[in-house]
N, C-alpha and C positions, 0 to 999 in steps of 0.2 A: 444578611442580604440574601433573597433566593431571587434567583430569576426565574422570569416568568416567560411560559412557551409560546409560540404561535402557533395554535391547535390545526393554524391551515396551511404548515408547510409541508406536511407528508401529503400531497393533492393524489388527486385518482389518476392523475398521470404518470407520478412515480409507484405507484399501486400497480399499473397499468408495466412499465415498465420490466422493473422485478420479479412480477412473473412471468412474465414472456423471458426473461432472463433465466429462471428457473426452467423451465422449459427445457430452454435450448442448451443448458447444461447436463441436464438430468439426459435429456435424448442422444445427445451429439456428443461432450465431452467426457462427461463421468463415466461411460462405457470405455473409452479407449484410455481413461485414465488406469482403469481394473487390469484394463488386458495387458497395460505394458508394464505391470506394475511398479508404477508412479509413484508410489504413496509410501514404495520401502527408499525412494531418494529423497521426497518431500515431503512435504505435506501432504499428512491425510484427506480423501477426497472430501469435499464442502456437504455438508449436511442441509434439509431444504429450512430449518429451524436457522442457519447460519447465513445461508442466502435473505432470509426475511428479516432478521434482527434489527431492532434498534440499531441507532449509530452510535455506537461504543469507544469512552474515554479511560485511557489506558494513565495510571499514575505512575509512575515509577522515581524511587530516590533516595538518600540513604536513609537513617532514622532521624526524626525530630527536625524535619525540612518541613514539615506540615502540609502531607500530603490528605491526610482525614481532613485536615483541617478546613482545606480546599473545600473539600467535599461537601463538610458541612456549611459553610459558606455561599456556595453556588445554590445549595437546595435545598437552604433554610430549614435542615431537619433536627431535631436536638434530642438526639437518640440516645439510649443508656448504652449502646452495641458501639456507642463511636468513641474510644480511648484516649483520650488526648492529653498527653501527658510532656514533659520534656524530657525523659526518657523513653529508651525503644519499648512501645506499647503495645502496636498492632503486628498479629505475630500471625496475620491468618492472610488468604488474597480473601478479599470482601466483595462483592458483586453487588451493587445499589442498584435494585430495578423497582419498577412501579406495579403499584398494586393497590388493592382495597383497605391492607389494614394491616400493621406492623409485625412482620413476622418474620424469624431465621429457620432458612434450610439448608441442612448440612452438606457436604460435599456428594458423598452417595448418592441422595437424592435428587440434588440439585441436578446432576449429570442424565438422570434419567426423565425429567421430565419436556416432553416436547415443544414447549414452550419456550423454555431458554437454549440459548446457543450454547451448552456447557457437555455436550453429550462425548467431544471430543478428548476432554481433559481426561475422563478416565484410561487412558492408555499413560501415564503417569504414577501409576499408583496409588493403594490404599494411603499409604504414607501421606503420599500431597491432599488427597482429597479430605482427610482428616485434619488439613491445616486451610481446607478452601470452606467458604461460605456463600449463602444469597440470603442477603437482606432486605424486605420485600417493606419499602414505605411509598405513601400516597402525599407524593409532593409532585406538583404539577412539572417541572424540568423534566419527570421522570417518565412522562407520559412522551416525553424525545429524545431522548438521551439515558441511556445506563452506563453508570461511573464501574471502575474496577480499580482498587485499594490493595498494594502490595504492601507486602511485610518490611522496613526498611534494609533496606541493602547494609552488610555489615563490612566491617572495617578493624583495621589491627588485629590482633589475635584471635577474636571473634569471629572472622572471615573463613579460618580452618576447621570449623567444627561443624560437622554435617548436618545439613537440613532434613537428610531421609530423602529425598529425594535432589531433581536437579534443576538448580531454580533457574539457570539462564536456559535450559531450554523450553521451562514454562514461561518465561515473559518474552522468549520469542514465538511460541505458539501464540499467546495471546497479541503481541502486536503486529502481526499477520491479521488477525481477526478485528483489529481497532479501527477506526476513523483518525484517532487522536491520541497522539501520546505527549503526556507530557513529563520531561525529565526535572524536576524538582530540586534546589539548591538553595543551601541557607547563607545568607551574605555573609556569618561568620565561621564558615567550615567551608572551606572552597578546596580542601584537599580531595581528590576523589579514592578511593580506593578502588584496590584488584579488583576486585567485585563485581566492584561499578562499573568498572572499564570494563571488562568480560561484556556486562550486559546489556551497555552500548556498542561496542562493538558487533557483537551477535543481531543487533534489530538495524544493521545500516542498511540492511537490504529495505528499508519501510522509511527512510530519511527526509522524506517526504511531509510522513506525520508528523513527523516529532518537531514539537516544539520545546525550548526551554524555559524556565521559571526562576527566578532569583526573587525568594521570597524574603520576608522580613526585612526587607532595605529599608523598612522605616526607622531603624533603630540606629543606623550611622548616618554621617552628618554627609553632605553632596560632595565633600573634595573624597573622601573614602571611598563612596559609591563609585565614583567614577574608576576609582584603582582596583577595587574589589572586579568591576565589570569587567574592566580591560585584563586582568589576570583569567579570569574564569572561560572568557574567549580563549586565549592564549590557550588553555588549557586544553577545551574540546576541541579546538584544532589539530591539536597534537592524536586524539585521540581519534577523531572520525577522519581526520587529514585528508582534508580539504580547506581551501583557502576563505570559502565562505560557510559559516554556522546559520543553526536552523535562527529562526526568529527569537528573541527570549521577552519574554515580557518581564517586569520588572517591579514589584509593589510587595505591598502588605497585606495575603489573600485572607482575611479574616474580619468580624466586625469590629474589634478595638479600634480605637483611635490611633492615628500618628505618633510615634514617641518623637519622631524628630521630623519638622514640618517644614526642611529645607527645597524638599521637592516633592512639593505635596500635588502640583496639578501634574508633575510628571507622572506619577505615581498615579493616581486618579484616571489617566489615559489609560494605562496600561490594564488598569482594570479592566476601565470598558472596550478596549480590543478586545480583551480574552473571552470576557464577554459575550462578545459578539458575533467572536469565533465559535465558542458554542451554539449559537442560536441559529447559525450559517449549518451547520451542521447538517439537520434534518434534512433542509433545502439541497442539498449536493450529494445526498446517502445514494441515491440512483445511479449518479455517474461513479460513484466510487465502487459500485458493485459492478458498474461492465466492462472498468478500468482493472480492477480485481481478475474479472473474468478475462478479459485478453490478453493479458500478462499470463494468467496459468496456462491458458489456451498456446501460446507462443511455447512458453515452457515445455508442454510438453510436444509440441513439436520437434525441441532439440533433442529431447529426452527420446523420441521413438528413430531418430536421425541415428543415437548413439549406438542404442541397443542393436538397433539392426547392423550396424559398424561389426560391433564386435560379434555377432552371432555368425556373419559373416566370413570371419577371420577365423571361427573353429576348425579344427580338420574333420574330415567327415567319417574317419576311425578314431576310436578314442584307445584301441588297444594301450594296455599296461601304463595307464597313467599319464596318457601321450593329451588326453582332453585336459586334467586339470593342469600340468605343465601349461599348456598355452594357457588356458584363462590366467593363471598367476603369471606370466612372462603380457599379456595383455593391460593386466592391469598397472604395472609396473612402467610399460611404455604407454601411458595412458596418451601425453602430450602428444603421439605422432597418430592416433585415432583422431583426437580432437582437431590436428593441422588438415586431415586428410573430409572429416567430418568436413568442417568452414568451409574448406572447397571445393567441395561435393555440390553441398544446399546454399553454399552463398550466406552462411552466417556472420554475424560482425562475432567479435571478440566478446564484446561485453554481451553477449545472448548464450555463450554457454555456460553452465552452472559452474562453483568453485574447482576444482581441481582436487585438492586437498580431499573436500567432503566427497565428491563422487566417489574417487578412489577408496574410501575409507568404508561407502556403504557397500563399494562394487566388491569388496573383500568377503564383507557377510552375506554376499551370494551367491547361493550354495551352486548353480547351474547355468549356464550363459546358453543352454539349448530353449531355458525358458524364453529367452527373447525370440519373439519373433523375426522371419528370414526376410519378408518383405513390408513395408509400412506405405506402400504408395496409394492403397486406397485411404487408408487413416492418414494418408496427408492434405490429401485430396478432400475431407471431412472437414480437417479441423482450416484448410486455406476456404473451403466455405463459410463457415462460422467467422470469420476474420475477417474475411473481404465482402461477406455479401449481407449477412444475416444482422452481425452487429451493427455495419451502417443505416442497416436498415432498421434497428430498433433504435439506434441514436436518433433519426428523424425524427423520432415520438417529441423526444427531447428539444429539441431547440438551441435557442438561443445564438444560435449565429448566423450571420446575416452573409447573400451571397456575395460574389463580386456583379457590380454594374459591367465588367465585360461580356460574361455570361449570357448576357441579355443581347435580342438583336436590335439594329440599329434603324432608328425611322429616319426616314429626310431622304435627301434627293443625294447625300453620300453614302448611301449604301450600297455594297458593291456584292456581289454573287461570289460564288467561290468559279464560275466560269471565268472569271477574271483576272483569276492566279493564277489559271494556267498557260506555263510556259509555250512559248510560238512552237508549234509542231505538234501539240497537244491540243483537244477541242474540248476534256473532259470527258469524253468516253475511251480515252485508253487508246486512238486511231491516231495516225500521221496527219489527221486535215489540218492544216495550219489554223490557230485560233489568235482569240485577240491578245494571249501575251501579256507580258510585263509593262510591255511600252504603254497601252492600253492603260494598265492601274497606273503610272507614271504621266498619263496624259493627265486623270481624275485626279490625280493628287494634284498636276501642278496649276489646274484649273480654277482645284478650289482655293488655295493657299497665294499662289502667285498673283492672279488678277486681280484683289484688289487693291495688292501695293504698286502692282506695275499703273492700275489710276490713280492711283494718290500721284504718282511720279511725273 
């Protein structure tokens, strides 16, 4: 089965959108991202290749969940590059984008060309980019959508032996950069490994995207499914712990038939949700980019809050070792920064970054003179961007409808705002006595009262 795109959902409106988004990043936020430097707590600043990209489907799961399989499935491509074996086969991340005519580029490569969003991986290493790939086919899905094909997540003794690099910080780089991830499980292997969990764990900042997959259910019979299902929840509970799990869709992502045809129209749904969720995609890539963009934006406003904290807190001699003492005696009371932070700028709780990580990258800096002493025009920036700039690029956008209070009121009940005000007040701010409360309480009981008091 491939599905097929609707060539008219990327409209000139989200064309329209996106760069004006571009814009307002490149001008307003990526500059004060550099100066406070941003990028050694977080994420690297957004590249304008990563602003435009496709909307990107993130696979993740362990071996032989049939995550290629997926791939090939959705966009009907039948490639000799796509390994599909019942053991761990695909040993590369694989990148499925669209193109003219069937061709792979190697990692190296791949990173440097301007065209794909991949420029950022190489700060990972020779090692990874020698196990990453871009597979370039002309399947219509692809002209809306680029897939990304991880290596299966390993398990048992398997799990200890080095990849050369570090794979849970590459699939949470890349699911930062996704639209869509989805966690993949086979109905008969419902154990997860360390791995696995690590690298759920690590993308719950993105929980949003993630959907889940319980593939191959066609092969046990419906009273199974149903105990298979309720354990595999049980499980991601435990592990993303929270009382509700992402969505999971539930079938056989492949063109074989049904081996067991107990719930075949369940299955059949669940297709076509996923589906559809794909195809939904394109259509919402807009808002998903300036939803991206005010989260980072917010971001680092805590981030320029902090730094000026502690730059603050340095003494202003450093004789004999008296500067770095404090930055390590700083770091260490981290929490009573961050209590004094919240109640400074009126942060909530869940708006300042982990704990754990700050402290961990605040270690490997080398200087707390590099933060700057004041940030209140860079607040002043980025509370523009926020409150004025983006509403007013959402307007482009649509789709919500206002409140009928909004609107003024015709008929012979419409009353003035001179009319609210209180006896002693005339609405110019003077002692002349005005018409008052009793005044709106005569209009109301005018209209409402009289004409039950005729009925009576």
């Amino acid at each position: 089965m491939a599905v097929v795109a609707d060539n008219g959902l990327t409209d000139g409106m989200s064309r329209t959108v996106v760069q004006n988004l571009k814009t307002l990043y490149m001008d307003l936020l990526r500059p004060i991202e550099l100066e406070s430097s941003f990028g050694h707590f977080n994420d690297a600043v957004l590249t304008v290749s990563e602003l435009e990209a496709r909307p990107q489907v993130l696979l993740i799961g362990q071996y032989s969940t049939g995550k290629t399989s997926l791939i090939k499935w959705v966009t009907g491509i039948n490639s000799a590059f796509f390994d599909i074996r019942p053991r761990p086969s695909t040993d590369k991340f694989m990148a499925v984008v669209h193109g003219d005519e069937e061709k792979v580029i190697n990692g190296d490569a791949a990173t440097c060309l301007p065209k794909l969003p991949y420029s950022g991986l190489s700060r990972f290493g020779s090692s990874f980019l020698s196990k990453f790939q871009v597979l370039v086919e002309d399947a219509d899905i692809l002209k809306q959508i680029t897939f990304m094909d991880t290596p299966g997540v390993l398990s048992g003794d398997k799990q200890r032996i080095s990849r050369g690099y570090d794979f849970m910080k590459v699939c949470r780089w890349l699911a930062s950069r996704s639209d869509l991830i989805l966690l993949l499980f086979d109905a008969h292997k419902l154990d997860i490994s360390d791995e696995f969990k690590e690298v759920i764990e690590s993308i719950k900042g993105d929980g949003d995207k993630c959907r889940c997959v319980l593939n191959k259910a066609d092969e046990i019979d419906g009273e199974n499914l149903v105990k298979v299902y309720g354990a595999l929840m049980w499980n991601l509970g435990k592990i993303l712990q929270t009382p509700e799990v992402a969505r999971m869709y539930v079938g056989s992502f492949w063109d074989e038939d049904y081996k067991c045809k107990d719930l075949e129209r369940l299955l059949n749904q669940d297709r076509k949700d996923l589906v559809q969720e794909l195809k939904d995609l394109p259509r919402n890539v807009c808002v998903r980019r300036v939803n991206e963009v005010v989260a980072r934006a917010r971001a680092v406003k805590v981030h320029l809050a902090l730094c000026c904290a502690l730059r603050a807190r340095l003494p202003s001699l450093g004789w004999c070792g008296r500067r770095q003492r404090r930055q390590r005696w700083l770091t260490e009371h981290l929490p009573e920064v961050y209590a004094e932070v919240m109640k400074e700028y009126e942060f909530a709780a869940g708006d300042m970054p982990a704990l754990e990580h700050f402290k961990e990258r605040l270690r490997g800096f080398k200087d707390f003179r590099s933060f700057q002493r004041s940030c209140r025009s860079q607040q002043e920036t980025l509370n523009k961007l926020i409150h004025h700039e983006i509403p007013r690029l959402m307007a482009l956008v649509g789709g919500v409808s206002a409140s009928d209070l909004g609107h003024k009121a015709n008929g012979t009940c419409a009353i003035s705002s001179h009319d609210f005000a209180p006896e002693g007040l005339n609405g110019k701010g003077r002692g002349e006595p005005g018409r008052g409360w009793s005044n709106l309480l005569a209009v109301r009981t005018t209209h409402w009262t009289t004409p039950l008091a005729d009925q009576v």
